[in-house]
N, C-alpha and C positions, 0 to 999 in steps of 0.2 A: 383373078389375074394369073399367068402363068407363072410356076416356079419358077422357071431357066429366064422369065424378063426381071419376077419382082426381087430374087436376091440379087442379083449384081443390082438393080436400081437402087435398094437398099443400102448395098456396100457404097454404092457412089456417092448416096445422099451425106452417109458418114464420115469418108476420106473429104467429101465438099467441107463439114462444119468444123472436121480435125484441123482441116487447112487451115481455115478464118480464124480459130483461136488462135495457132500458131502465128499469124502473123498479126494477129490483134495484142499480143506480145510481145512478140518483138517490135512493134511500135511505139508500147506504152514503154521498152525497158529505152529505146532511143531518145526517146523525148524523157526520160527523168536522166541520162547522161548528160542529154543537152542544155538540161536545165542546169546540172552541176556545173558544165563546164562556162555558161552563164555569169553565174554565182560566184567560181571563182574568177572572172575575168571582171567581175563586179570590185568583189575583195583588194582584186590586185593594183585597181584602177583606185579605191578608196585611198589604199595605201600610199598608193603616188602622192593623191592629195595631200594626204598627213603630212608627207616627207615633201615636200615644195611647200607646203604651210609653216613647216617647224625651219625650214632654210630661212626664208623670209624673218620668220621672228629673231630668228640668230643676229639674221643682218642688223636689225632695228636694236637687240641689246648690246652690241659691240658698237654702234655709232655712238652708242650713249653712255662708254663705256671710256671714250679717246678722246680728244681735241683737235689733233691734226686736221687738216684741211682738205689735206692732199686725198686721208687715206676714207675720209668721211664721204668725197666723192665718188670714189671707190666703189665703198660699200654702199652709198643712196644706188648709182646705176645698177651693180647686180642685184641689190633688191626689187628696184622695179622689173630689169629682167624675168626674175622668181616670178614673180604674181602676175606679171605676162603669161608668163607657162604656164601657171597655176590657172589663169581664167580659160586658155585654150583646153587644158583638161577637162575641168568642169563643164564645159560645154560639149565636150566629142565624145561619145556614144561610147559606151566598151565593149561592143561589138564592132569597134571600127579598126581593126588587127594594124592596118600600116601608121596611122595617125598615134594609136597608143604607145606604137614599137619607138616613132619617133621623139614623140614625150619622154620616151624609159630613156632614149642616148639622152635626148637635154639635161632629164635628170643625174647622168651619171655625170656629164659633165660639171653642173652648177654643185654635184656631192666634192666632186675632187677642186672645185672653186672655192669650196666652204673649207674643206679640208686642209688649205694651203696659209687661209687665215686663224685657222682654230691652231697649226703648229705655229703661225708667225705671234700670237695671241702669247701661247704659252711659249714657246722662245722669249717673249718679255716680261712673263712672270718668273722665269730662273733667270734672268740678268736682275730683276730687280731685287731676292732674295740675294745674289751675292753684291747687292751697291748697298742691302740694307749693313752687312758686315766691312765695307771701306772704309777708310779714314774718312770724317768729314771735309778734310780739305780738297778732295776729289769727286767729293757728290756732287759739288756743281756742276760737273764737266755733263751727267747724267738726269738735269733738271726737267727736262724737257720729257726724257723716256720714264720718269717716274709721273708724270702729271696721267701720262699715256694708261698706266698700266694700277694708275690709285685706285683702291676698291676691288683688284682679281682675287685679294688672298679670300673675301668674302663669299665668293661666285665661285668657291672651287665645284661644287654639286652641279651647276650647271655646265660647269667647264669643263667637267666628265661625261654628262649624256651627250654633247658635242663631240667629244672623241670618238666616243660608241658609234657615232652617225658618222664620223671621218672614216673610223675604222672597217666598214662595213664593206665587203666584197666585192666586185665587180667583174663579171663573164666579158671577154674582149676575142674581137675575132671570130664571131660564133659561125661556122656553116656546117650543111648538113650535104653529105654525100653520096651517091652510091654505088656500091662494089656490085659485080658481077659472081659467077660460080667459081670462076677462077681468082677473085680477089683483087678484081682488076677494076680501075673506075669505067662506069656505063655513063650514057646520058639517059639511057630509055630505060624507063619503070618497068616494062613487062619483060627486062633481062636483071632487075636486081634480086639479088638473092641478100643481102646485105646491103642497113645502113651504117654509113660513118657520119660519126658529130664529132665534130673539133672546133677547140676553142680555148682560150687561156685566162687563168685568174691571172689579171691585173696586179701590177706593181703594186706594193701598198704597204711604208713602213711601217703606217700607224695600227696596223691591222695584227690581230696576236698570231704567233708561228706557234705548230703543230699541225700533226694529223686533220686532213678536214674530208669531212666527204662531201660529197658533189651529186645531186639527183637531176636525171633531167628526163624530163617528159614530154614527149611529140605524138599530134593529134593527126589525125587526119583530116582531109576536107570533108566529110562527113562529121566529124567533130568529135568519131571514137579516140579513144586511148590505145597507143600502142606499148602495152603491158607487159606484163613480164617481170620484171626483177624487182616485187616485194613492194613494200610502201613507207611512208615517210612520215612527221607532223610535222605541219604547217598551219601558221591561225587556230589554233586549237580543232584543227582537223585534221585526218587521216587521208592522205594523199596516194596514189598508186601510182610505178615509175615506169618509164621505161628502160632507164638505163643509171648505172650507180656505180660510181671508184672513188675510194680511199684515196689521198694522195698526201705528199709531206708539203706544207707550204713555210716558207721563211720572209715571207716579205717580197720576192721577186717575182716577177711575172714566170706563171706555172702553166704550160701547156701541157692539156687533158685531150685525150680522143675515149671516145665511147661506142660501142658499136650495138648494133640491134638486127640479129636475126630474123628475115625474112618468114614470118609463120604462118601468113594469112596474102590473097593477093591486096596488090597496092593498085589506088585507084590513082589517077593522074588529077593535080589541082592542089593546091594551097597547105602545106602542112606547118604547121603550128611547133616552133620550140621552145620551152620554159628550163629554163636551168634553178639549181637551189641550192644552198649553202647555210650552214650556220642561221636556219629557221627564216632565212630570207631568199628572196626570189632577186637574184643578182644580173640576170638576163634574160631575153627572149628576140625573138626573129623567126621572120613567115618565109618557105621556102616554096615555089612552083618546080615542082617535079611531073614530068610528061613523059 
């Protein structure tokens, strides 16, 4: 064969097989992403479970804890509520991003539901330590809130992993935005140069004040990670963010923004936000950006 045909055919045949690897590569590194991001939407979906399981069980040891009537009713309804949630969970897929998103508000609500009775709970274990030092001539007046509140001083250990579960953080308000080159809001994706996420931690007396930092990571419709600022633990895993700030919290609702430089183009289609806090996933919400 001729030189001047068989080396370029040569070089062709090679740049042909360099290619194929190349993207026989980055196929395989896409599908073990996607299997992560699987994995954890597996995780995060189990968790739910625990946390709507462990609600439910709260309801059922404080019914068993009171006599009232009133308040017995109460707690049978939002328990059945609970295990309503609870069965639609176990049933919906966790790749099913809007259904799970809607589970995560029920849950946040039915946490700050629990929340309201774990403080009314113990509001009547500090009335009933000070009726234990009253004169007896005035216990009677209090007969009724002691029958309520017999047997708490026993149940203090449970009565603290219930705080822990009151106390627990919540993302409120979450959207995600985008800025232009001038720092101006766009609707169109192929003018952003910059995202904005904003959002607020939630009222929460019961919740401990100090410094907290805040990780939130957004996915593409593709299902990459848009990276960048370092990584986190979670579930006894190693987590990568896209975006992270220190803030001071006291108890009152703390709004956060967070921004994410443009590095890479954005494709138009469903992107993914998870917020994290204090080794808990306190938020998430799907955005269409076109």
């Amino acid at each position: 064969m001729n030189k001047k045909v068989f080396i370029p055919l040569v070089l062709l045949i090679l740049m042909l097989i360099a290619g194929c690897v190349y993207l026989a590569k980055g196929l395989n590194d896409q599908k073990k992403e996607n299997q992560e991001m699987q994995e954890l939407a597996e995780m995060d979906k189990k968790e739910m479970e625990n946390e709507y399981q462990q609600f439910a069980n709260q309801y059922s040891e404080m019914r068993a804890q009171i006599t009232n009537d009133s308040i017995i009713a109460q707690l049978t309804a939002e328990q059945l509520k609970t295990e309503s949630l609870l069965k639609e969970l176990k049933e919906v897929k966790s790749s099913n991003a809007r259904e799970i998103a809607r589970l995560k508000k029920e849950l946040a609500t039915c946490r700050a539901v629990i929340r309201s009775y774990v403080l009314q709970v113990d509001s009547l274990n500090r009335l009933n330590q000070n009726l234990v030092a009253e004169n007896t001539q005035v216990k009677a007046q209090y007969e009724e809130a002691n029958r309520q509140i017999e047997g708490l001083n026993t149940e203090k250990a449970s009565l603290s992993e219930k705080v822990a579960i009151a106390a627990q953080l919540d993302a409120i308000g979450i959207n995600l935005g985008m800025l232009d080159k001038k720092d101006k809001s766009t609707s169109k994706i192929s003018k952003c140069k910059k995202l904005q996420l904003n959002f607020s931690l939630a009222k929460n007396v019961t919740a401990q004040s100090g410094n907290k930092t805040v990780y939130a990571r957004i996915t593409s419709p593709a299902g990459s990670l848009l990276g960048g600022a370092g990584s986190f633990p979670y579930e006894n895993k190693t987590l990568q963010c896209t975006a992270k700030k220190s803030v001071e919290y006291g108890g009152k609702e703390t709004p956060i923004t967070l921004y994410w430089e443009v590095s890479q183009a954005l494709e138009a289609g469903n992107y993914n936000v998870s917020i994290f806090a204090d080794g808990n996933m306190i938020g998430s919400r799907s955005f269409s950006l076109k």
